[in-house]
ZAMARGU-4260 file (C-alpha; in steps of 0.2 Angstrom, whole numbers, plus 5000, padded with zeros to 4 digits):
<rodrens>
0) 4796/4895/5197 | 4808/4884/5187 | 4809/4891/5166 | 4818/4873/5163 | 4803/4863/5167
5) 4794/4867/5149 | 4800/4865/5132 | 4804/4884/5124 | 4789/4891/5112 | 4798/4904/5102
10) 4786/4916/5094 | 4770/4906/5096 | 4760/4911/5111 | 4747/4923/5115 | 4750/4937/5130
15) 4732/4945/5137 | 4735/4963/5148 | 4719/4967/5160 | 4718/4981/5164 | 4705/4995/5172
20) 4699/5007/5157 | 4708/5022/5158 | 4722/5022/5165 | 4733/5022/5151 | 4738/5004/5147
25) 4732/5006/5129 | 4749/5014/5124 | 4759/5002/5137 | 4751/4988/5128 | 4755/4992/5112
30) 4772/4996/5114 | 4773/4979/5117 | 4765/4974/5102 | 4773/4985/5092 | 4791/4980/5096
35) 4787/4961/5095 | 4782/4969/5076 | 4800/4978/5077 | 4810/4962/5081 | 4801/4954/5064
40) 4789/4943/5070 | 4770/4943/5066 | 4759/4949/5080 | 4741/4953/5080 | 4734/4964/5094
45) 4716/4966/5101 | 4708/4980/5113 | 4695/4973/5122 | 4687/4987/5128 | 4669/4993/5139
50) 4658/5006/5131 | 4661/5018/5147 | 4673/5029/5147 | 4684/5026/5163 | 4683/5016/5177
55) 4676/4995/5172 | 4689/4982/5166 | 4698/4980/5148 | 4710/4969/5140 | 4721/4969/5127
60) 4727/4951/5118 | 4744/4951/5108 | 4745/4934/5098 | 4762/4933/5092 | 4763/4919/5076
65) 4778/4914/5068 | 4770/4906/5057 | 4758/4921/5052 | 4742/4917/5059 | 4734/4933/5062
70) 4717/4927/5071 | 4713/4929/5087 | 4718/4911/5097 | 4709/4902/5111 | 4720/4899/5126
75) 4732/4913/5134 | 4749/4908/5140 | 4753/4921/5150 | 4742/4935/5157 | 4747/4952/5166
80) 4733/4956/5179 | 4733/4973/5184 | 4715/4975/5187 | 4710/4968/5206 | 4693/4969/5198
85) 4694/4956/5183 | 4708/4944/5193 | 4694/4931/5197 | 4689/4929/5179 | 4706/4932/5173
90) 4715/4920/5184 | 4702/4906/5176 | 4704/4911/5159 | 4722/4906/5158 | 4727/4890/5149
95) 4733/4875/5163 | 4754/4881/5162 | 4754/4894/5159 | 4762/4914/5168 | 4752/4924/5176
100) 4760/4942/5181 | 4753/4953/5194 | 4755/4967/5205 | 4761/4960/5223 | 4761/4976/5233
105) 4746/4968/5242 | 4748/4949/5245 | 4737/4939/5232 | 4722/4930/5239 | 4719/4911/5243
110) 4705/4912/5232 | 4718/4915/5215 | 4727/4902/5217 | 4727/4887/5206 | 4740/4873/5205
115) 4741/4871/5187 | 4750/4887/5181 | 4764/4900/5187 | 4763/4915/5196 | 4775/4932/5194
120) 4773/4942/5209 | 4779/4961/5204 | 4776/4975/5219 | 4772/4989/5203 | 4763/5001/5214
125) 4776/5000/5226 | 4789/5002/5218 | 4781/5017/5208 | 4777/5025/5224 | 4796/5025/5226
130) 4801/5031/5211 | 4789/5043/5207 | 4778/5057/5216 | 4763/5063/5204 | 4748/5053/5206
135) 4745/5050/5187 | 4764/5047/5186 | 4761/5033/5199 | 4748/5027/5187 | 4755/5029/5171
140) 4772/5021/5172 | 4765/5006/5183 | 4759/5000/5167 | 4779/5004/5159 | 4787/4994/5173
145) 4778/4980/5167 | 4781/4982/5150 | 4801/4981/5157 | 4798/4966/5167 | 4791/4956/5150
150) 4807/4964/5142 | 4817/4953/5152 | 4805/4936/5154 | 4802/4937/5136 | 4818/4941/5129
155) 4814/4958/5121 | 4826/4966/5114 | 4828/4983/5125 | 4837/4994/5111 | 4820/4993/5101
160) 4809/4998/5114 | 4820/5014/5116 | 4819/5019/5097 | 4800/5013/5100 | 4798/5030/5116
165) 4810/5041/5105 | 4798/5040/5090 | 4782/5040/5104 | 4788/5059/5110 | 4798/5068/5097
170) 4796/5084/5101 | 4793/5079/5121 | 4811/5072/5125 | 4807/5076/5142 | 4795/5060/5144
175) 4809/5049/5138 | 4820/5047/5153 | 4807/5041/5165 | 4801/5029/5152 | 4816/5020/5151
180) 4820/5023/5171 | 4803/5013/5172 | 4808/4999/5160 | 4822/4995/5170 | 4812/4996/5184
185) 4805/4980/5177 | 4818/4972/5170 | 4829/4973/5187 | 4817/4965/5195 | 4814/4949/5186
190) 4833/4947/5186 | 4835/4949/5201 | 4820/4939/5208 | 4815/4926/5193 | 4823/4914/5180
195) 4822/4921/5163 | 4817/4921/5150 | 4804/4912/5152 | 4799/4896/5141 | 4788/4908/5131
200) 4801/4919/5123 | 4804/4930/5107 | 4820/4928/5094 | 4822/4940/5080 | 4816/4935/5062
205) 4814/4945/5045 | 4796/4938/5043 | 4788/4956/5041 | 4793/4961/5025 | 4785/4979/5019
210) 4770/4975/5028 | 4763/4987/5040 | 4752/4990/5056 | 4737/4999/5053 | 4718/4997/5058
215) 4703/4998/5045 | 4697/5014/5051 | 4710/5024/5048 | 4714/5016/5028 | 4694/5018/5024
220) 4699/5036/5029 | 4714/5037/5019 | 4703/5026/5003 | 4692/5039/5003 | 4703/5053/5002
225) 4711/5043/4988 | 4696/5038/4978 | 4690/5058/4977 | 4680/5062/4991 | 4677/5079/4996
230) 4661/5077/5009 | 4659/5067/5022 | 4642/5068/5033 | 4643/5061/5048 | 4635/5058/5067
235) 4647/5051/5078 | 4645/5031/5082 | 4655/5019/5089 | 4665/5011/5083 | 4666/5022/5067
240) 4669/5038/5073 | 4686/5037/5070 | 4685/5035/5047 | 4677/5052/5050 | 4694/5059/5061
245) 4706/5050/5048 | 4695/5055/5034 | 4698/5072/5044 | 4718/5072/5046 | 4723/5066/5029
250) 4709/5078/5018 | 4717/5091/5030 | 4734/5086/5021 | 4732/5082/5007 | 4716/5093/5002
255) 4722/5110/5009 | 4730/5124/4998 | 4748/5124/5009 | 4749/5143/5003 | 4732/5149/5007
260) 4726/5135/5019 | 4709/5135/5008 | 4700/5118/5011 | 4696/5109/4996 | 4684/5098/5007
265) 4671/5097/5017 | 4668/5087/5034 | 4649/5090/5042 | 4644/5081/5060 | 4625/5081/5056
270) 4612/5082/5071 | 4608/5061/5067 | 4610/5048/5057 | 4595/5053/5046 | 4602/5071/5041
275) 4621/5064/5036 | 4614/5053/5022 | 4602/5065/5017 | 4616/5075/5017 | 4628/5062/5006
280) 4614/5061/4993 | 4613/5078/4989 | 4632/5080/4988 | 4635/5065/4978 | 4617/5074/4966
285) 4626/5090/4963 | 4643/5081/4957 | 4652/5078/4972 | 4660/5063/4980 | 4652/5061/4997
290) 4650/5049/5009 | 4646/5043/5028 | 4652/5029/5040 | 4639/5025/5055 | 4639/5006/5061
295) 4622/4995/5064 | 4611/5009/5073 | 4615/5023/5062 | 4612/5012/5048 | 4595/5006/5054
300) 4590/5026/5053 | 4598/5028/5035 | 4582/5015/5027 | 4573/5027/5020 | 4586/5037/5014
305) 4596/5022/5006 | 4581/5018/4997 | 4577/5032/4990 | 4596/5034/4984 | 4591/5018/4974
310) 4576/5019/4968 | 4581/5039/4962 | 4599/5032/4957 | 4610/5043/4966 | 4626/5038/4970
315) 4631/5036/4988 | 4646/5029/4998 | 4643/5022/5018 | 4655/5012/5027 | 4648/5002/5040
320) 4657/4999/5054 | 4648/4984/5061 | 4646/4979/5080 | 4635/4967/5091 | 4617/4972/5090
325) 4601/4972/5089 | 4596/4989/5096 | 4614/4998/5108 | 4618/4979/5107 | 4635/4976/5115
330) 4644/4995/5107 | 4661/4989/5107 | 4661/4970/5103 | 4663/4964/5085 | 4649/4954/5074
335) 4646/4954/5055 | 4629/4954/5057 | 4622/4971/5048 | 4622/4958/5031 | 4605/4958/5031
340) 4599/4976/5035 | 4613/4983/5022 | 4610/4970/5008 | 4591/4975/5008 | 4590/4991/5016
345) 4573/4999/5015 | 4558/4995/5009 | 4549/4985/4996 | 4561/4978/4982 | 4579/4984/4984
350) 4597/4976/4984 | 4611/4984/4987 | 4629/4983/4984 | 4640/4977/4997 | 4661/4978/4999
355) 4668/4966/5012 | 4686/4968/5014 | 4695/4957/5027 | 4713/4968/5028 | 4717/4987/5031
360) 4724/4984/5014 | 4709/4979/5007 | 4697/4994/5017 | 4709/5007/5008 | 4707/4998/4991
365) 4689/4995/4992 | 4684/5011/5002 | 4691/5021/4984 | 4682/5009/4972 | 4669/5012/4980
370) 4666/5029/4976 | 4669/5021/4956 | 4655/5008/4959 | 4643/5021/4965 | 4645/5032/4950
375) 4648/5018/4938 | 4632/5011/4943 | 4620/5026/4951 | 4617/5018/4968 | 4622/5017/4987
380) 4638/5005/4989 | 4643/5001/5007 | 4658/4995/5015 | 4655/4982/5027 | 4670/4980/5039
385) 4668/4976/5058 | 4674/4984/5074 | 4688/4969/5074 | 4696/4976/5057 | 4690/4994/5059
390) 4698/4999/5077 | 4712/4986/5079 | 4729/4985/5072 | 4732/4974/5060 | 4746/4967/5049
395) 4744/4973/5032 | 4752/4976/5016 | 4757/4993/5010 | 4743/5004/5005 | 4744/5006/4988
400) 4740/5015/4971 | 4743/5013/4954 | 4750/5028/4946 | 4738/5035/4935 | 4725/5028/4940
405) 4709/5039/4933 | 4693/5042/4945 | 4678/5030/4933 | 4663/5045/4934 | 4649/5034/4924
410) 4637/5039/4910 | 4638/5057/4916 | 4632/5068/4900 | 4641/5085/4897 | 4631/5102/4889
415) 4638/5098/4873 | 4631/5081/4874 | 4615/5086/4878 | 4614/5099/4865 | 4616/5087/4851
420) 4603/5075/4856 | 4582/5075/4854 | 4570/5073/4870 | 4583/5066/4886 | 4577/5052/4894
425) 4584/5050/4912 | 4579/5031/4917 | 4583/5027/4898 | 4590/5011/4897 | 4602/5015/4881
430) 4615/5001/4882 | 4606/4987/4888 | 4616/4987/4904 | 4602/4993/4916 | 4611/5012/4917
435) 4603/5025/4913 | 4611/5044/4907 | 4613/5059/4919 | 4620/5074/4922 | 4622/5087/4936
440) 4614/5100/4941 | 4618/5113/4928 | 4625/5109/4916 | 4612/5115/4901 | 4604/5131/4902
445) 4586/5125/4898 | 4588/5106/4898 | 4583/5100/4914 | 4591/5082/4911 | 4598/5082/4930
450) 4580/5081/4937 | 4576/5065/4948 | 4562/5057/4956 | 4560/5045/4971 | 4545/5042/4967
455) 4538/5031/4952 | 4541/5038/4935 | 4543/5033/4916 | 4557/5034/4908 | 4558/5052/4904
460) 4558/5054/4923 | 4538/5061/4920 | 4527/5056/4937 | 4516/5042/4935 | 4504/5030/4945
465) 4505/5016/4930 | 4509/4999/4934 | 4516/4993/4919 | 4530/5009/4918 | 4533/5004/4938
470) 4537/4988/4932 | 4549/4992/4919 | 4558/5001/4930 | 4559/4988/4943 | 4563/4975/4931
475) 4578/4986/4924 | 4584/4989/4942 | 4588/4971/4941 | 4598/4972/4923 | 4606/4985/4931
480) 4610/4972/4945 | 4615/4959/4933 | 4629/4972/4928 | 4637/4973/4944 | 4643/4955/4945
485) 4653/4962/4932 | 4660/4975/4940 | 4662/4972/4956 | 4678/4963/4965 | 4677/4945/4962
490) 4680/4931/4975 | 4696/4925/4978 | 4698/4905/4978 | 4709/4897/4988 | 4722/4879/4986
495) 4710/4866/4975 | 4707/4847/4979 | 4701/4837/4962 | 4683/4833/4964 | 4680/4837/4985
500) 4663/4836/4990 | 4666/4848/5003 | 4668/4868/5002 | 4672/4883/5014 | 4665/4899/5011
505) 4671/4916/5021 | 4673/4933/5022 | 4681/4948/5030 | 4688/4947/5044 | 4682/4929/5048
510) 4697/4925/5034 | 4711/4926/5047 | 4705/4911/5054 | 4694/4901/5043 | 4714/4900/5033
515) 4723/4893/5048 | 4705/4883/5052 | 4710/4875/5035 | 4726/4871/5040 | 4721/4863/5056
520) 4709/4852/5046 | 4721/4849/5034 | 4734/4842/5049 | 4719/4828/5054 | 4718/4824/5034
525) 4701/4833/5029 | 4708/4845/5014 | 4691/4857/5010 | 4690/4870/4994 | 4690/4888/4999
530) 4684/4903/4992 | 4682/4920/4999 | 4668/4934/4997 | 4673/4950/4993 | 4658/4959/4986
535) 4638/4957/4985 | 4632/4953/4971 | 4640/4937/4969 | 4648/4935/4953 | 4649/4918/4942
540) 4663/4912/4951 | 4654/4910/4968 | 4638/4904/4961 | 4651/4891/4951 | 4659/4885/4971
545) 4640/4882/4976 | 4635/4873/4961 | 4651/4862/4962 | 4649/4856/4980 | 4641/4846/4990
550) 4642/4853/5005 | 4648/4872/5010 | 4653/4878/5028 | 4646/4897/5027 | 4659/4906/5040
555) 4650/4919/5050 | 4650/4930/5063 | 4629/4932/5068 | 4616/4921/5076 | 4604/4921/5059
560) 4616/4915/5046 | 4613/4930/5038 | 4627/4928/5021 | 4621/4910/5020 | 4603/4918/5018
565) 4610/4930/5007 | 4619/4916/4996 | 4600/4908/4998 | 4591/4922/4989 | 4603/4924/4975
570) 4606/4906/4971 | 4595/4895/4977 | 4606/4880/4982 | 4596/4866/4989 | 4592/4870/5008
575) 4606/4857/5016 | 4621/4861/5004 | 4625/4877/5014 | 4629/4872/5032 | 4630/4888/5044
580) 4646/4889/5053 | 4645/4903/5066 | 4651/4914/5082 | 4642/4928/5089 | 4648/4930/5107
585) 4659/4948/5101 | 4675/4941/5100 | 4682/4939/5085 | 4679/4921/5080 | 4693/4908/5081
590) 4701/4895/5069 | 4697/4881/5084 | 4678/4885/5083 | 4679/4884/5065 | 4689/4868/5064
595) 4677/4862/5078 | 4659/4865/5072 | 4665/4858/5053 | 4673/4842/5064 | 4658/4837/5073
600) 4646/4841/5059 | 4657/4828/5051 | 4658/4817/5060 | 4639/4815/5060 | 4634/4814/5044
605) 4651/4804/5039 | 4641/4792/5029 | 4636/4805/5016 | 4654/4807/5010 | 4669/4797/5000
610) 4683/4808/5005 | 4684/4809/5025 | 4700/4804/5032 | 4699/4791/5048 | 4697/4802/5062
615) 4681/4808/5056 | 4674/4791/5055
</rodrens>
């Protein structure tokens, strides 16, 4: 192998690890990716995992970006196969020049051999077998030695990866030493036995700033520690099971008397989905701040629930953690497609509001305003992230929070208040907003102005059977709708070309790449307006972007087009100005797909527009 044949990618190339499921690469892998982030550069890791527990294959994907692109890339450069299982597959899925690494105790077959990329032979399980005598020693530092061999081919500098295993096991100094024996292990070898570095290497840059790595799961849980909750029902679900052990860790620290060890919290695993909502709703009834995180099949058994939390006017918080469905779908791949189910969950006329951050920053933030929304408004709010954002490692700004900054609890009415005032009228709309008055449980001796009903009522919240009350109530469920436009996050618009036909829409985590999609097009001369979704309802400002195109690609991660159907219901844009732009295999979707589906829709309807550039025509 000859490193001089290739001209040098510095930090711009994308490294996959296969591995076998448990066998504990996850934390090899990652101190990889998390020294690349130590040396400055921008990195964005995946775990590609199976839903067993131990034994089928998994991969882990690092794209390191200089230039900050954070989405998952097509093509791998270089791939580290461990796995003897996966190697047919993997061997294939490497882009033509590229490295691929693997373990050469046992002599590769004729079968994986292509002419078109470069092979790194490594003995690892031999040399582990020399160096070490524990079985799950054997196994464990195999994946270390080859974290030490990348050291050296990719120029990584050794002196972080050493701070990197001292943080890792403070308190278990013990583990160090073979650590760093098995990085030189690695190391060694490559120079002894290969040119290095290789022409895909890493130089140190100060393009990090404050951000941070962090995964969605673990700020929702630290958001709703922040925006006041003290109940969280649950039933464990991948892949949000762990917002309930973040939820857990950090209420445990910051919601525990340090002098008596009294919770001030409460954390309740339910016997299913049903009973945790049920749950949440009583919690939030009496005054409390509760809420649950589940992901598409849990959800599917919350309906009733959620409907009865809106048509009653209870506030409640979920955070949906979204994976590949319908029914156990694909448990550990990612999708956005739960749009649908949320938006509208249960029966007859309901509509929901949704939150849909696309950074752990953002899953913090919105995960507190949440619990402000729910009050503020009397109904479910749900957090739509994804298994992409929830479970990987992301780069993110700071979580942050405004000093200060005072809990909004909603038209809550106090004893006093009720004393003062005639007959109560709990689904009373006062203000004209669509909100009516509550209080909990309680508060007044003889007035029972907490009392609510899920099933139809007048105003006064008196049982009735008559259409014309139903209807009122219905029709102010909708003013009450027209409200939350306000008051919900707005959408963020992006760099403006004067008078462009031609629009993206996007949201969560399909940001990361629909913006470098933009930049791709914008490099074969197509410049598009951009705006990104952050909340349902949509406020002025998106129904302002439809109105003001012609044409709108509508980014998605589903099959049905389910945000485009969403944008449909609310505001009826002729059927062809929304133009669906999807992926729905579980992998997070890429900038090329985007960039592609838009080019060839382009370049097939080219006579319907003024501003294409040459290559689309």
């Amino acid at each position: 192998m000859t490193s001089a044949a290739a001209a040098p990618k510095v930090n711009d190339f994308v490294v996959r690890f296969a591995n076998v499921n448990g066998t504990g690469s996850a934390s090899a892998n990652f101190l990889f990716a998390k020294a690349i982030f130590r040396m400055g550069i921008p990195v964005t890791p995946k775990n590609i995992f199976p839903s067993n527990i131990q034994g089928l294959p998994t991969w882990y994907e690092v794209r390191v970006s200089e230039k900050g692109y954070l989405g998952r890339r097509e093509g791998i450069d270089l791939l580290v196969c461990v796995n003897p299982q996966s190697m047919a597959q993997d061997v294939q899925s490497l882009s033509p020049g590229g490295y691929f690494l693997y373990d050469s105790t046992k002599r590769l077959s004729e079968a994986y051999l292509r002419e078109d990329i470069h092979y790194l032979g490594i003995p690892l399980m031999e040399m582990c077998n020399k160096e070490f005598t524990d079985p799950r020693q054997r196994q464990l530092f195999k994946n270390i030695i080859y974290v030490g061999a990348l050291a050296a081919l990719l120029q990584i500098e050794f002196g972080v990866l050493e701070q990197l295993l001292a943080e890792q096991f403070t308190g278990k100094e013990r583990l160090i030493g073979p650590n760093i024996r098995s990085l030189k292990l690695g190391m060694q070898y490559v120079q002894q036995h290969f040119e290095y570095p290789l022409p895909l290497r890493l130089e140190r840059r100060d393009l990090i700033g404050n951000r941070i790595l962090i995964n969605g799961n673990t700020a929702c849980g630290l958001g709703a520690v922040w925006g006041g909750a003290t109940v969280m029902a649950w039933y464990p679900i991948t892949p949000s099971t762990s917002v309930a052990e973040a939820f857990e860790e950090w209420a445990n620290q910051y919601r525990t008397d340090p002098k008596t060890g009294e919770k001030a919290y409460a954390l309740v695993q339910a016997e299913d989905e049903l009973a945790a909502m049920g749950m949440v709703i009583g919690a939030n009834w009496n005054g409390a701040r509760a809420f649950t995180a589940t992901s598409g099949p849990g959800l599917s058994l919350m309906q009733e629930f959620l409907g009865l939390a809106y048509f009653a006017e209870v506030p409640a918080v979920l955070i949906d953690v979204q994976r590949a469905g319908p029914s156990t779908g694909m448990p550990t791949r990612t999708q956005q497609s739960d749009l649908l189910l949320a938006a509208l969950a249960s029966h007859g006329d309901t509509r929901h509001v949704l939150l849909l951050p696309a950074t752990p920053a953002e899953c913090f933030e919105l995960t507190a305003l949440s619990f402000d929304l729910a009050e503020q408004l009397q109904t479910p709010v749900m957090v739509m992230t994804d298994l992409d954002l929830g479970m990987n490692d992301h780069l993110s700004e700071p979580l942050a929070w405004e000093e200060g900054r005072a809990y909004q609890r909603g038209k809550v009415l106090s004893a006093d208040q009720l004393e003062g005032m005639g007959r109560f009228g709990r689904y009373r709309d006062v203000d004209g907003d669509g909100i009516p008055y509550r209080t909990y449980p309680g508060t007044h001796p003889t007035k029972g102005a907490f009392f609510t009903r899920g099933t139809s009522r007048d105003e006064w919240a008196a049982y009735t059977e008559d259409g014309a009350a139903y209807q009122r109530n219905m029709d102010r469920l909708l003013v009450k709708w027209a409200t939350a436009k306000k008051l919900v996050p707005p959408a963020e618009r992006y760099q403006q070309k004067q008078g462009s036909e031609l629009g993206m829409l996007f949201f969560g985590t399909s940001a990361y790449a629909a913006q470098e999609a933009r930049d791709l097009l914008q490099q074969e001369g197509l410049v598009l307006d951009a705006i990104r979704l952050k909340a349902f309802p949509f406020g002025e400002e998106v129904a302002d972007f439809v109105r003001t195109h012609r044409t709108i690609f509508v980014i998605e991660q589903n099959r049905d087009a389910q945000m485009r159907s969403l944008l449909q219901l609310e505001l009826l844009p002729t059927p062809d100005k929304l133009v669906p732009v999807l992926n729905y295999d579980g992998m997070p979707i890429t900038a090329q797909c985007i960039a592609g589906q838009i080019s060839r829709y382009l370049s097939h309807t080219q006579s319907h527009y003024h501003d294409l550039p040459a290559s689309l025509v």
